[in-house]
SEBA-997848 format. One record per residue: z, x, y of N, C-alpha, C, O in turn. Coordinates in steps of 0.1 Angstrom, whole numbers, plus 5000, padded with zeros to 4 digits. Example, Ala and Ser with C-alpha at 12.3 -4.5 7.8 and 13.67 -1.06 7.14 Angstrom:
507851324943507851234955507851324967508551424967/507151284978507151374989507951295000508051345011/
//
This chain:
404124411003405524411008405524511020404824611018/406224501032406024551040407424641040408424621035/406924751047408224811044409224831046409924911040/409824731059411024631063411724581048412824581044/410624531043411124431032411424531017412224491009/410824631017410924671008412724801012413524831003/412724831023413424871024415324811021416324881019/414924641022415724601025416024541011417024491008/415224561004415324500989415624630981415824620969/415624730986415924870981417724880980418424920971/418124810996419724770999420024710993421124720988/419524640991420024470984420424520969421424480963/419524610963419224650949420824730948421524730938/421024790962421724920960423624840959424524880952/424024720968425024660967425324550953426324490949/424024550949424524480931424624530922424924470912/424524690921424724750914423524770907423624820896/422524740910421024800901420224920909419024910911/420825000912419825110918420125190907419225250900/421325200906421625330896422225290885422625180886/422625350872423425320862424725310865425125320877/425625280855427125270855427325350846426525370837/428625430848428725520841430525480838431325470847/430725470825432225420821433325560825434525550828/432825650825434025790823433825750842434625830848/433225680851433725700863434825630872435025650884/435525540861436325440861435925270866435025200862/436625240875436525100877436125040893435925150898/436024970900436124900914437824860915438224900926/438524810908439324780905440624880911441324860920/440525040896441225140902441225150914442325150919/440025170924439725200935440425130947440925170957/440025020941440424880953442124900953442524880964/443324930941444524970941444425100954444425080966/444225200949444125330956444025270971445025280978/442825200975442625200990443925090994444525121004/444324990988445224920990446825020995447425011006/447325100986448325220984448225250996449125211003/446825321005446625371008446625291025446125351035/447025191025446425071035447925031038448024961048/449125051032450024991025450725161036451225121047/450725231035451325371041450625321055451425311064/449525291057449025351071449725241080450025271092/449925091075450824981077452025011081452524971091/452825151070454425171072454625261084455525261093/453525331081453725441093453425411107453625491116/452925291110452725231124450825231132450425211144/450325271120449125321123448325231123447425261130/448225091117447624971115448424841115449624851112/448024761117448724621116448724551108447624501109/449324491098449624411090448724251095449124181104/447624241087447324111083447523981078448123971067/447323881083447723731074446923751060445823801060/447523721047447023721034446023651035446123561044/444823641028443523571029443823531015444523581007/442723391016442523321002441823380994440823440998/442423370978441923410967439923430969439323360977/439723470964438223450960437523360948437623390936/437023260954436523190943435223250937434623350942/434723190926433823180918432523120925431523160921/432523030934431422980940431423050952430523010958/431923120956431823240971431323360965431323460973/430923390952430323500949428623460951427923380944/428223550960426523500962426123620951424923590951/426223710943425223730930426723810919427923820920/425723830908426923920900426624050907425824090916/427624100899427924220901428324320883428724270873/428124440885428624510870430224450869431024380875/430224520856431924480852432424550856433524510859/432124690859433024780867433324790881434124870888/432424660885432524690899433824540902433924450894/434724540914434924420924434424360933433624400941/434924250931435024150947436424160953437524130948/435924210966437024170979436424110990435324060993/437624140996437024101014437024211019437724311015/435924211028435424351034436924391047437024501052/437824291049438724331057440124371048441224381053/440024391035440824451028440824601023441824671020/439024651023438824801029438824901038438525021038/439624781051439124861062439924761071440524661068/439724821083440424801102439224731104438124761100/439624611111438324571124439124621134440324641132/438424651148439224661158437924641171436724671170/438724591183438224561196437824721200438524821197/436824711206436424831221436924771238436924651242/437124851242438124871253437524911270437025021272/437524841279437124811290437724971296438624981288/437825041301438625191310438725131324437925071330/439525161325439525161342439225281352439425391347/438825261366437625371372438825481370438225561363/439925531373441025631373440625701359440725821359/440325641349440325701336439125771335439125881329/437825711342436725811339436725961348437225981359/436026051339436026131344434726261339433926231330/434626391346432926431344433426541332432626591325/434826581332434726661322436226651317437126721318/436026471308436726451301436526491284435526561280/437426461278437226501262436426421250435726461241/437026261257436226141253434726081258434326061269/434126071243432626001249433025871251434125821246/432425831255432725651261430925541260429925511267/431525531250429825441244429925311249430925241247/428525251256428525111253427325071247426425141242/427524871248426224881238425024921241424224961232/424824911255423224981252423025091250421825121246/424025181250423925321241423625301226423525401219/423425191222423125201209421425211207420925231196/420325181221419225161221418725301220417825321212/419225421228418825591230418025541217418225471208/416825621222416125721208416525851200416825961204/416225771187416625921178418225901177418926001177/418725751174420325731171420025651166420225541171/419125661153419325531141420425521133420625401130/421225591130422225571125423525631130424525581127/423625781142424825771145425125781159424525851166/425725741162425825731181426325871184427025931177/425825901195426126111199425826091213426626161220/424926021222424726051232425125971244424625861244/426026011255426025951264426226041275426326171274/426325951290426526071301428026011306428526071315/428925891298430225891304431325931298431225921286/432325981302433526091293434926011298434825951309/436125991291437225921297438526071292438426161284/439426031299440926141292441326051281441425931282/441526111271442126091262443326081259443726071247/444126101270445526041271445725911280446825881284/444625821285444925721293443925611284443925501288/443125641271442425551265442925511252443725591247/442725391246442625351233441125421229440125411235/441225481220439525511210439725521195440625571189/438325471190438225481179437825571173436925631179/438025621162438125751150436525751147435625661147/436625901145435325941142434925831124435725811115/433725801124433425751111433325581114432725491107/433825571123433725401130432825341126431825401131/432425251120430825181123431125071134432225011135/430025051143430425001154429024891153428024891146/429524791165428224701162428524601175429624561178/427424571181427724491193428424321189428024251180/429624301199430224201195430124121204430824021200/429524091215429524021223428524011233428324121238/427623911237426823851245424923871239424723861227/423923891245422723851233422423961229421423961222/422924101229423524231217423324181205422424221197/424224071204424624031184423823991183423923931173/422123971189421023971180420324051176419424021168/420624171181419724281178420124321165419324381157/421324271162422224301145422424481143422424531132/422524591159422424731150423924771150424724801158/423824781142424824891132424925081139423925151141/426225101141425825271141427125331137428025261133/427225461138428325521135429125611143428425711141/430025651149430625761162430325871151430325871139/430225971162429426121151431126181156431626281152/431826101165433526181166434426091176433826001183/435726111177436726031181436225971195435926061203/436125821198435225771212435725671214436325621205/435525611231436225521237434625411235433425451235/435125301233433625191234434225061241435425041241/432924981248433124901255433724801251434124801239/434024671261435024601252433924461243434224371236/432724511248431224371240431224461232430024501235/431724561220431824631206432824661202433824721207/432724591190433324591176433224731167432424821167/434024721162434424841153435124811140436124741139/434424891126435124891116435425031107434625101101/436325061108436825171104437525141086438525071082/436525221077436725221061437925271060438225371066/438625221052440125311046440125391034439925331024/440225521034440025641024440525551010441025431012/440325610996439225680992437925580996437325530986/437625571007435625491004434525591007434825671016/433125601002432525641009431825571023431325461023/431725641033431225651045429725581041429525461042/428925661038427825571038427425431034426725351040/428225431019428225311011428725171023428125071025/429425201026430225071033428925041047428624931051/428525161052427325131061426125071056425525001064/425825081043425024991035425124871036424424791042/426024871029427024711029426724631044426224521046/427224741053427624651067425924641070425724531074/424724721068423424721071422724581066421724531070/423824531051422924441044423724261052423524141049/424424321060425424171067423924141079423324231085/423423991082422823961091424023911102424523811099/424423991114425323961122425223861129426223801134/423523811128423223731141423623581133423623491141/423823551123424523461113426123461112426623431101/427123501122427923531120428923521132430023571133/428123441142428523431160429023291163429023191155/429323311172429923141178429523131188429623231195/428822991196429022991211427423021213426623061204/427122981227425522951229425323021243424523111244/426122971252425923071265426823211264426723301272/427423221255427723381258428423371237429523351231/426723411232427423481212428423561213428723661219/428823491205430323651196430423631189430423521185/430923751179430823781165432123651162433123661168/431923551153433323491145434023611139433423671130/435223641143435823741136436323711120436523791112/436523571120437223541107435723491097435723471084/434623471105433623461092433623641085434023691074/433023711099433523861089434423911082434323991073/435323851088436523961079436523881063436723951053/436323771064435823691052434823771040435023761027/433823831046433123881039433423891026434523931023/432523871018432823991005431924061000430824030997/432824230998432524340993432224340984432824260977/431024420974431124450961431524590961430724680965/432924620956433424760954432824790940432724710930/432524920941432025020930432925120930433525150940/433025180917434225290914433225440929432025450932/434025490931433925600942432825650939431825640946/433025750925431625820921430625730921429825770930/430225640917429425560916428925480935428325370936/429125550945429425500953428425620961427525600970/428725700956428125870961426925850953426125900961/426225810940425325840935424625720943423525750949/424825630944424125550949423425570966422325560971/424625590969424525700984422825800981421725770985/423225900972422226000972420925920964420226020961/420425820958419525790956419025740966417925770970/419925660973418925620991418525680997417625651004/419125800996418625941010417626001000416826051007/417126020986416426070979414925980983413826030984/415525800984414125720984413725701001412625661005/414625751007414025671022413125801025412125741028/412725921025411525981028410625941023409625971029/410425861012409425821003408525651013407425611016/410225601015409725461020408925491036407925441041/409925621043408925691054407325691054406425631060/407425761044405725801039404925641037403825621042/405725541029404925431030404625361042403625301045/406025391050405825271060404825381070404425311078/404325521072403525561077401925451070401425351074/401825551058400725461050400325331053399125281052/401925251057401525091063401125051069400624941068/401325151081401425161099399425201099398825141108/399125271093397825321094396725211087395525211091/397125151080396725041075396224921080395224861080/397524921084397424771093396924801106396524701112/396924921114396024971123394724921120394124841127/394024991107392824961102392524851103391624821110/393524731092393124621093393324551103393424431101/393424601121393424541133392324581139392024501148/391724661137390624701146389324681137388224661141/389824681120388424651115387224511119386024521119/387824431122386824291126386424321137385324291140/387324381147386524421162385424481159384324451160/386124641153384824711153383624701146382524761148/383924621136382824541126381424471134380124491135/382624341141381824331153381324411164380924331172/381124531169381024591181380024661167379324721175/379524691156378624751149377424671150376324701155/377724551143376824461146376124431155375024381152/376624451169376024381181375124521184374124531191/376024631177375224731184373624751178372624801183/373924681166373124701154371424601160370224641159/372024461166371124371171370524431182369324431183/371124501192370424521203369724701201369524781210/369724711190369124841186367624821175366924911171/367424681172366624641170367124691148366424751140/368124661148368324711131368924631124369324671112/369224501130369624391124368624281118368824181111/367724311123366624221113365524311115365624411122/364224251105363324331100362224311115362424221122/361324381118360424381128359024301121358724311109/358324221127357224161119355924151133355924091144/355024231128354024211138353524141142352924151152/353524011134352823921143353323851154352823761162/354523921153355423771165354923901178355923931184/353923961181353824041193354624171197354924261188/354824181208355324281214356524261226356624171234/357224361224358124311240357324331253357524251262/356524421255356024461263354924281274354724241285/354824241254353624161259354524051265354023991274/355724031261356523951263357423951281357723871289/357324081281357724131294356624091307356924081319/355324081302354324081312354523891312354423841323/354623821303354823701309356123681316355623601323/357023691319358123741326357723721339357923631347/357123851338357223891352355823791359355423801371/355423721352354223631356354523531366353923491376/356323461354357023341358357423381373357223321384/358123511371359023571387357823521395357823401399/356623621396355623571406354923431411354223391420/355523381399354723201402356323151412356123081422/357823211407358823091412358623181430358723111440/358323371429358123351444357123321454356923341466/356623281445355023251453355423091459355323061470/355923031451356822921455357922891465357922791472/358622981464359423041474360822991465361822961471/360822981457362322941447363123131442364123161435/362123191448363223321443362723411455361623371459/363223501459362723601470362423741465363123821460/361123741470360723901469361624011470362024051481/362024071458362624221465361624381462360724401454/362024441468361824551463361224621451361624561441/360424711446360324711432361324801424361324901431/361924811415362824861408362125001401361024991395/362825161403362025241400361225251384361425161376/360625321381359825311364361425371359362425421364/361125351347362125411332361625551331360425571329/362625641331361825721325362425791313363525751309/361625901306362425941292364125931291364925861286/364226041298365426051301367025971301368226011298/366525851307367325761310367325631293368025541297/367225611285367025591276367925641260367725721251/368825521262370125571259370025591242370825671236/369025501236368825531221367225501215366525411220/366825561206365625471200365825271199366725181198/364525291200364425091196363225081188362525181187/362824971182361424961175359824981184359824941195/359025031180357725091190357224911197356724881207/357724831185357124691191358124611204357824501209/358924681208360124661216359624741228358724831226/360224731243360024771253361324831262362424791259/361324871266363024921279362624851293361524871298/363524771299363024701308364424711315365524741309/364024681335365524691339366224521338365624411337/367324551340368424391341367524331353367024221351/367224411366366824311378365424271375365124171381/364424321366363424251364363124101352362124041349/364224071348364523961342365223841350365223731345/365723881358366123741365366223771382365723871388/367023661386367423631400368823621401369223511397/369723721405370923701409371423721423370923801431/372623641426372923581438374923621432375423611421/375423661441377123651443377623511451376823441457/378623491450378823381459379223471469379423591468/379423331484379323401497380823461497381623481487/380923491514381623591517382823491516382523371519/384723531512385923521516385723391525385723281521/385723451537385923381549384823271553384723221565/383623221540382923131543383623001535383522891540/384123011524384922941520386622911518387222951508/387122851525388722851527389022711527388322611530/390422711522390522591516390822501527390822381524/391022551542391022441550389522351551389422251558/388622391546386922371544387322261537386622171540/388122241527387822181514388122051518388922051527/387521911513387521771516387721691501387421751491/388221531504388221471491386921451487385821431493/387221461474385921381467385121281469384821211459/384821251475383621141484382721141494382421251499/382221051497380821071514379921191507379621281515/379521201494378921261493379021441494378121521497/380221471491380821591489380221641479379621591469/380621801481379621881470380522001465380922081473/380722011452381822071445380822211448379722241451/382522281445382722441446382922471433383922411429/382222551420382822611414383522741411383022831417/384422761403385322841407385322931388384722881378/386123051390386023171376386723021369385922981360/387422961369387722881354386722831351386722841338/385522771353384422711342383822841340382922821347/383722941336382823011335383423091322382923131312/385123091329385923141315386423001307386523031295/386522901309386822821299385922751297386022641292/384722811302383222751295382922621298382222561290/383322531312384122401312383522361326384222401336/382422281329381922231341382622131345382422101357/383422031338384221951342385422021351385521971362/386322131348387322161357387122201369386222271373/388222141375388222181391388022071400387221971397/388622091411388521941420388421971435388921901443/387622141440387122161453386022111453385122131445/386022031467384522011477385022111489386022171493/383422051494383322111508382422001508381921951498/382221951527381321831530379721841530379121951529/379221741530377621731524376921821536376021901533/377321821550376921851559377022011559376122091561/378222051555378622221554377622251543377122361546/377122201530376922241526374922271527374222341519/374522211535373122191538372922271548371822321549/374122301558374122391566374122521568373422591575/375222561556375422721552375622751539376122861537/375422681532375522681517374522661503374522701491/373622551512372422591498372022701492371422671481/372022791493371022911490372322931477371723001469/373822891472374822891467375022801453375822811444/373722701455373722581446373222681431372422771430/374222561421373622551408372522501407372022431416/371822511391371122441388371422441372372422491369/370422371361370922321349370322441343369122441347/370522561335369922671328370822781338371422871331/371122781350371522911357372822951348373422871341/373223101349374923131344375623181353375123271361/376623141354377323171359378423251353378723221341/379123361362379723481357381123491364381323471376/381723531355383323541366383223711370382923791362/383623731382383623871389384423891395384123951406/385723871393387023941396388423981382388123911372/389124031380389923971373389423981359389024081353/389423851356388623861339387123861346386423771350/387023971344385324001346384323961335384723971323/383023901336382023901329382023821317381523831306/383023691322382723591312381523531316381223561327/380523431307379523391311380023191309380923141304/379323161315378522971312376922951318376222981327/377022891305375422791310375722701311376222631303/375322641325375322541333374522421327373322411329/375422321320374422231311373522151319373522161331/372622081311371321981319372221891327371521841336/373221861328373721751335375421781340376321761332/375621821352376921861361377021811371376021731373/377821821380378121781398377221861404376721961398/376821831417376121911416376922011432377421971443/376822101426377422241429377022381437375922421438/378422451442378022601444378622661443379822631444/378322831437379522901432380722971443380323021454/381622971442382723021448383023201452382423261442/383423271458383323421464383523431443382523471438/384323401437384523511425383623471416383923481404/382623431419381223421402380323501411380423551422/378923491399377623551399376923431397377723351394/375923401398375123331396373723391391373023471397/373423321379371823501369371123351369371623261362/369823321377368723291372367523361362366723441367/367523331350366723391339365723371339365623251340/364323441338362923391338362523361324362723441315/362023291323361223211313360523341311360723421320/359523381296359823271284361223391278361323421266/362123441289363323521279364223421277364623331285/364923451259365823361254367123421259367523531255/367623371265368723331273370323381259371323451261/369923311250371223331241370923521240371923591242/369823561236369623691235370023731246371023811245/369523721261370323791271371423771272371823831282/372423701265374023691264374423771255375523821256/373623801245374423901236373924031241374324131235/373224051251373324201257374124251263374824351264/373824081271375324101283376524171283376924271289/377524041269378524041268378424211257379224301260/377924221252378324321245378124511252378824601247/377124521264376724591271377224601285378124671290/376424501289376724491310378224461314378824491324/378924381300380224341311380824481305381224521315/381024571296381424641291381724801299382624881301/380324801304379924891314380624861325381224941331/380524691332380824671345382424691342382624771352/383424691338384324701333384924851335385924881341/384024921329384725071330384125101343384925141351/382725091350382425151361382925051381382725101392/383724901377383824841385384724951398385225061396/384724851411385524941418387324871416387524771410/387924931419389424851424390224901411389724961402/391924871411392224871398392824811393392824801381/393724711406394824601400393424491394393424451383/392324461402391424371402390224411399389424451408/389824421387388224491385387124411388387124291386/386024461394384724381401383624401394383424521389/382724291392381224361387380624461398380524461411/380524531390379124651398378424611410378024491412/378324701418377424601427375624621424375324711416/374824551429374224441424373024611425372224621416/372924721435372124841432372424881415371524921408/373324871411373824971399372924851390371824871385/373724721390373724631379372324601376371924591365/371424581389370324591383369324671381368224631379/369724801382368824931374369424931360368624991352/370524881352370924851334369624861332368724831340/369524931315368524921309368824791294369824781287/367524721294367724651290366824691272366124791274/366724651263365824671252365424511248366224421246/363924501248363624361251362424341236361324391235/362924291230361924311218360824141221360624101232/360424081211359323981215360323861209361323881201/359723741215360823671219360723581205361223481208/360423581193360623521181361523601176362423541170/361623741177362723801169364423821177365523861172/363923771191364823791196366023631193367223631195/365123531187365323421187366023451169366923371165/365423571159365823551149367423671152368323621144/367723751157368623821160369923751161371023761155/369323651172371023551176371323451164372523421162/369923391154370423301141371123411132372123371128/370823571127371823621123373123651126374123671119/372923671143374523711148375223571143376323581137/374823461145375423321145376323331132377523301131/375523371123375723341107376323491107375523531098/376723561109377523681103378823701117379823761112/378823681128379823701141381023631131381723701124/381123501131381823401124383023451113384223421113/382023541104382623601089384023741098385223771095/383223781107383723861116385523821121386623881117/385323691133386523621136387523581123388723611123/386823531112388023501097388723661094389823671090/387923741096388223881094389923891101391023931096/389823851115390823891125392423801118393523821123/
//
């Protein structure tokens, strides 16, 4: 039970008369409901309230639960005034008037759950109608009456004319009737679609369950006795459900950390070494540049202790990001512009763009550029079937592999393009990726409205941990089978 709900079933408990006992020496609902009537009956003579049309009897099928035998049924407008809030005119305001002058969004301030106290407008109190301290007040007009809040004037105040007011007629208690009005859903109670308002005659309809007075006060102080308690739970709740929000993330973010630390599966000697795995690698690089399919760069400096952010297994190696593949950005802004772009035909050659990459999706998108532009200043730009492509603006560091069979294509200014060298498994360098490199590129990108991958000096000194390529192949069949249990988690 959450503790909205429990709170509200605490109310609910408290207007049928089961929070507290009945006690016969406290008399009746009955006596009571005479007394406030007497008392309703003077304030009528004396010119202080208005006389009402008589409402219909109360039936037996209009009672939505029992109630004790001590207690009654009325109409909630038989306890009490409704009354309108009142528009001022600019002559009446003033900076050091007597009257506060509330409207409804004064009911939003923090730290006025229950009584209204703060505002910065004041009116004279000889040019205003206002209502009496003790008021319960509640927005009456326009999409206010959905918020359903309830409050109380903490002293005699002018309010706007989109709030309602109900003022209890002595002997009642003050809180009890706030109960009552807390347990009314207002937003059930409106007319009209382009501009709600309260039906005045469904509320005044209402019906009260009167409890004898004393009985009215004990019930009062068992609520104020339970709501620190329901405090403490709905802390307890709040902390909870924290927990159970971040638990599957972080579950997952243990895991991955667990695989790329080499402690999610067992180590087995025979499947080799990373090391040894690394020197074929770097074999492939040399055969595709000897070829001329990747270009010589620079050599990447050694690893040294220092730089070596955790232990890994002795049969495992630290290798950089740039010596496992071939990466390329797409070109510059101003090489591709959509006046470039042509229909689909004569042999046009699609552009891809950050949506396949984030919705994983080689089919979307419908830019070319001509066969001629693209032979001219653009090959070095082309896909192929195995390359990933990476989104690098915005939603940074999603990945795709580019299946055996697409248009055939070039990436657009906002991807990467990572050719992988054989014999590294590819799914394993995605779970480094995503769980490491985009993580990093993320917190260290430049810009702020628009985050960028790293540039390409940083990204490829990353240290990588490269274990031999059977276990790296058994790593991703566990992440497969336990990531999964993770997502049902969320």
């Amino acid at each position: 039970m959450t503790p909205q709900e429990l709170k509200a079933s605490i109310l609910q408990l408290a207007i049928q008369g089961k929070l507290v006992p009945q006690l016969p020496e406290e008399g009746t609902g009955e006596e009571l409901f005479l007394q406030i009537q007497a008392e309703k009956q003077a304030l009528i003579k004396s010119g202080k309230i208005k006389k009402e049309k008589t409402l219909p009897e109360i039936t037996e099928d209009e009672m939505p639960f029992d109630i004790p035998e001590s207690w009654k049924w009325c109409r909630i407008t038989e306890c009490g005034v409704f009354i309108s809030g009142y528009t001022p005119k600019p002559p009446e305001l003033s900076d050091n008037g007597i009257l506060p002058y509330f409207k409804v969004s004064d009911m939003n301030t923090p730290g006025n759950e229950l009584f209204l106290v703060n505002t910065c407008n004041y009116l004279n109190s000889s040019t205003s109608k206002y209502f009496l301290k003790n008021t319960i007040v509640y927005p009456k007009n326009g999409g206010a009456v959905f918020t359903n809040k309830k409050r109380i004037l903490a002293q005699d105040s002018v309010v706007d004319l989109n709030t309602g007011g109900y003022y209890p007629i002595a002997p009642l208690d003050l809180m009890f009737v706030y109960i009552f009005f807390s347990n009314i859903d207002f937003r059930k109670c409106y007319k009209g679609t382009a501009l709600p308002t309260i039906d005045m005659d469904k509320l005044k309809s209402k019906l009260f369950p009167l409890p004898p007075l004393a009985e009215q006060k004990r019930i009062v102080a068992k609520i104020e006795e339970l709501l620190p308690l329901i405090d403490r739970y709905e802390q307890a709740w709040s902390r909870l459900e924290d927990f159970n929000m971040r638990f599957p993330v972080d579950m997952q973010k243990s895991i991955l950390q667990m695989a790329i630390q080499g402690k999610l599966v067992p180590q087995i000697p025979e499947e080799g070494t990373g090391e040894e795995l690394f020197q074929q690698i770097q074999a492939e690089k040399q055969r595709l540049i000897k070829e001329g399919k990747v270009k010589k760069e620079k050599p990447l400096p050694n690893i040294v202790e220092d730089e070596r952010p955790y232990d890994i297994p002795t049969n495992w190696t630290w290798v950089r990001f740039g010596d496992l593949g071939s990466y390329k950005k797409g070109p510059f802004g101003s090489a591709i512009t959509k006046s470039m772009f042509v229909p689909k035909e004569n042999g046009a050659v699609k552009v891809y763009e950050q949506k396949n990459a984030i919705q994983k999706d080689a089919t979307l998108g419908d830019y070319y550029i001509s066969r001629e532009y693209f032979e001219s200043k653009m090959k070095g730009f082309e896909l192929f079937p195995g390359d990933i492509i990476v989104s690098c603006a915005g939603t940074i560091g999603e990945t795709y592999v580019m299946p055996n069979e697409f248009e055939q294509g070039i990436i657009n200014q906002a991807l990467m393009r990572m050719k992988i060298f054989e014999p590294l498994y590819i799914p394993y360098f995605l779970v480094f990726f995503d769980f490491v490199l985009k993580k990093d590129a993320k917190s260290s990108s430049k810009g702020s409205a628009i985050k960028n991958i790293p540039p390409f000096e940083i990204l490829k000194n990353y240290l990588v941990p490269l274990p031999p390529l059977a276990e790296q192949k058994r790593i991703v069949a566990k992440l497969e089978e336990i990531l999964p249990l993770c997502e049902r988690l969320k």
